[in-house]
C-alpha positions as CSV (number, residue, x, y, z in Angstrom):
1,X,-68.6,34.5,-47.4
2,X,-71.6,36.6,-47.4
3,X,-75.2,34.4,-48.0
4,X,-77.9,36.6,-49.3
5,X,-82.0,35.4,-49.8
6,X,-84.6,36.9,-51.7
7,X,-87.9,36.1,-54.0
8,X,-90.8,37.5,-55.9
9,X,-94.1,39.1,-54.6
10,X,-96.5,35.7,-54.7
11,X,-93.1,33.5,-53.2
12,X,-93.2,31.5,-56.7
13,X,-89.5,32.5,-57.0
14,X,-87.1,31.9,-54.3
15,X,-83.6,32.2,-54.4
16,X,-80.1,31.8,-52.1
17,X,-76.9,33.9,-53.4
18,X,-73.8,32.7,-51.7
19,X,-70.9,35.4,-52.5
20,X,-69.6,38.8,-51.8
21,X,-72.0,41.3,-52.9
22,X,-70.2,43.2,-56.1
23,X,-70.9,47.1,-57.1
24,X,-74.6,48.1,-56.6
25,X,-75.5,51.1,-58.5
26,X,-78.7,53.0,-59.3
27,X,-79.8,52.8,-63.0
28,X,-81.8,55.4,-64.9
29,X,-81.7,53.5,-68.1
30,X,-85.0,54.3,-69.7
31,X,-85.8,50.5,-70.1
32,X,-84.6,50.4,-66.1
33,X,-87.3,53.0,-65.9
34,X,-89.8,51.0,-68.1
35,X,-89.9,47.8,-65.8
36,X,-89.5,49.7,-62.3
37,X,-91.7,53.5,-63.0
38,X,-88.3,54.8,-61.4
39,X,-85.0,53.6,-61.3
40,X,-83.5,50.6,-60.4
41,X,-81.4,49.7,-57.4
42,X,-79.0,46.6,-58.2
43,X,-76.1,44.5,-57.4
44,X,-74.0,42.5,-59.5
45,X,-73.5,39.0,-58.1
46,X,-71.1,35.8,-59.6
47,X,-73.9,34.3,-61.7
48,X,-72.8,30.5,-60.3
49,X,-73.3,31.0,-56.7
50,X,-77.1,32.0,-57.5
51,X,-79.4,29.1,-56.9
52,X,-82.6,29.9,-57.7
53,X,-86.1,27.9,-57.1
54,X,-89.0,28.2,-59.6
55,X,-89.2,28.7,-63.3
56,X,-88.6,32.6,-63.9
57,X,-89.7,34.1,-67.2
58,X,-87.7,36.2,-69.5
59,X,-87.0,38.4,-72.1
60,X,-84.3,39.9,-74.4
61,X,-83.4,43.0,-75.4
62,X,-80.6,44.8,-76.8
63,X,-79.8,47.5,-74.8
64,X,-78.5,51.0,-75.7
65,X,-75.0,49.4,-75.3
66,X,-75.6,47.4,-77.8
67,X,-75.2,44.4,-75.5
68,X,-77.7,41.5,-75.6
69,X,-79.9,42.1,-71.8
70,X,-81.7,39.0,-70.8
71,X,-84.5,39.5,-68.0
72,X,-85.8,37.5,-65.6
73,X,-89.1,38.0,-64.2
74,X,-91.6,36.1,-62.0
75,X,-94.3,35.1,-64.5
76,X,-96.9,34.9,-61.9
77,X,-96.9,38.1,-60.2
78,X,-94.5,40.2,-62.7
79,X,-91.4,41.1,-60.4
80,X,-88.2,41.7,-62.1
81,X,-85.2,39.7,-60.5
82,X,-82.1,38.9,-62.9
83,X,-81.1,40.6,-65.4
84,X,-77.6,38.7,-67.5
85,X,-75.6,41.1,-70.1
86,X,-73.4,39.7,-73.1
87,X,-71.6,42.6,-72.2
88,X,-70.9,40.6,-68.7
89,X,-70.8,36.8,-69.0
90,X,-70.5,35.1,-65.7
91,X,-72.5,37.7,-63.7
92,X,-76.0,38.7,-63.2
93,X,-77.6,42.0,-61.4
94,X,-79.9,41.1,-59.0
95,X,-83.1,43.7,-58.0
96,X,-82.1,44.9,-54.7
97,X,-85.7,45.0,-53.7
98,X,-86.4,41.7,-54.2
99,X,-83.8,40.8,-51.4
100,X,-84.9,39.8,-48.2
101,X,-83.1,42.2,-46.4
102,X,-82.8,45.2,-49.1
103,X,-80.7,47.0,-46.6
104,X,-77.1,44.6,-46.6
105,X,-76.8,46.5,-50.0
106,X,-76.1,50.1,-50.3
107,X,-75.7,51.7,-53.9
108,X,-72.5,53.5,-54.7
109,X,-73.0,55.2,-57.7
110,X,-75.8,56.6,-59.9
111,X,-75.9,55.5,-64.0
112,X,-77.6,56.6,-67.0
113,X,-78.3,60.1,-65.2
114,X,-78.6,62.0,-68.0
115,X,-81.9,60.0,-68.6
116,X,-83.3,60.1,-65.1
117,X,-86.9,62.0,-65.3
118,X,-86.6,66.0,-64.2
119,X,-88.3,64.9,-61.0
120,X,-85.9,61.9,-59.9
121,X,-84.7,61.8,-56.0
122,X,-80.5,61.4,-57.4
123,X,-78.4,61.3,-54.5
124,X,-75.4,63.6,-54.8
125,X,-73.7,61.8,-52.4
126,X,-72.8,58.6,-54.7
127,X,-70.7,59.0,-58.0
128,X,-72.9,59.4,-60.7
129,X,-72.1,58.6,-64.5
130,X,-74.0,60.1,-67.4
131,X,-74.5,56.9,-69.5
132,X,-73.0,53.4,-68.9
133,X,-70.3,53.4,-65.8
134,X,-66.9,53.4,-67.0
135,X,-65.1,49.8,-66.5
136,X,-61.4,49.9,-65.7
137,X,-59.3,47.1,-67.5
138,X,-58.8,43.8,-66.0
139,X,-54.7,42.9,-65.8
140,X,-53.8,40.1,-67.9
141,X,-52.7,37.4,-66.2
């Protein structure tokens, strides 16, 4: 099992992630591009194998997916670090950037294209969606 460690700008918030790194993808949500200026590189992790030190902010929204997004922010320096989905119980996107090593993740795909700004750097490389990625069904067990 993978360990991953990251943290905010001032070091108030530290945390360890113990787990397999899930899908990481590029977001070009406009309220991704509110908090970042740009778009957002994340990875979704197991929330429950985050341990995190220090009190983070945060603050809900209901995004254009109608899904209740709760975001976690340093409330010293500002840094966005968690964000947790209704849509997604039981896992959290993590800001890439705010891991120590930014590089052991590598996006795959590109979502919410259609609202990335004229001027955005979107690699054609990785699979892009035009809104929300689409999510294949889980077998029943």
């Amino acid at each position: 099992m993978k360990s991953f460690t990251g943290g905010c700008l001032c070091g108030a918030i530290r945390y360890e992630i113990n787990a397999e790194a899930g899908p990481s993808r590029i977001c070009w949500c406009r309220d991704c591009q509110k908090i970042a200026s740009n778009g957002t590189v994340n990875v979704v992790f197991p929330s429950d194998a985050i341990q995190i030190t220090g009190a983070p902010g945060q603050h809900e929204k209901t995004a254009d997916s109608g899904n209740t997004v709760t975001r976690r922010f340093c409330p010293s320096c500002g840094t966005q670090l968690f964000s947790d989905s209704s849509g997604r119980p039981g896992l959290t996107v993590v800001r890439v950037g705010t891991l120590d090593e930014p590089s052991a993740v590598k996006p795959i795909t590109n979502i919410w294209v259609a609202s990335a700004p004229s001027w955005a750097c979107v690699d054609p490389s990785l699979e892009q969606f035009e809104g929300a990625p689409v999510v294949a069904p889980q077998p029943k067990a």
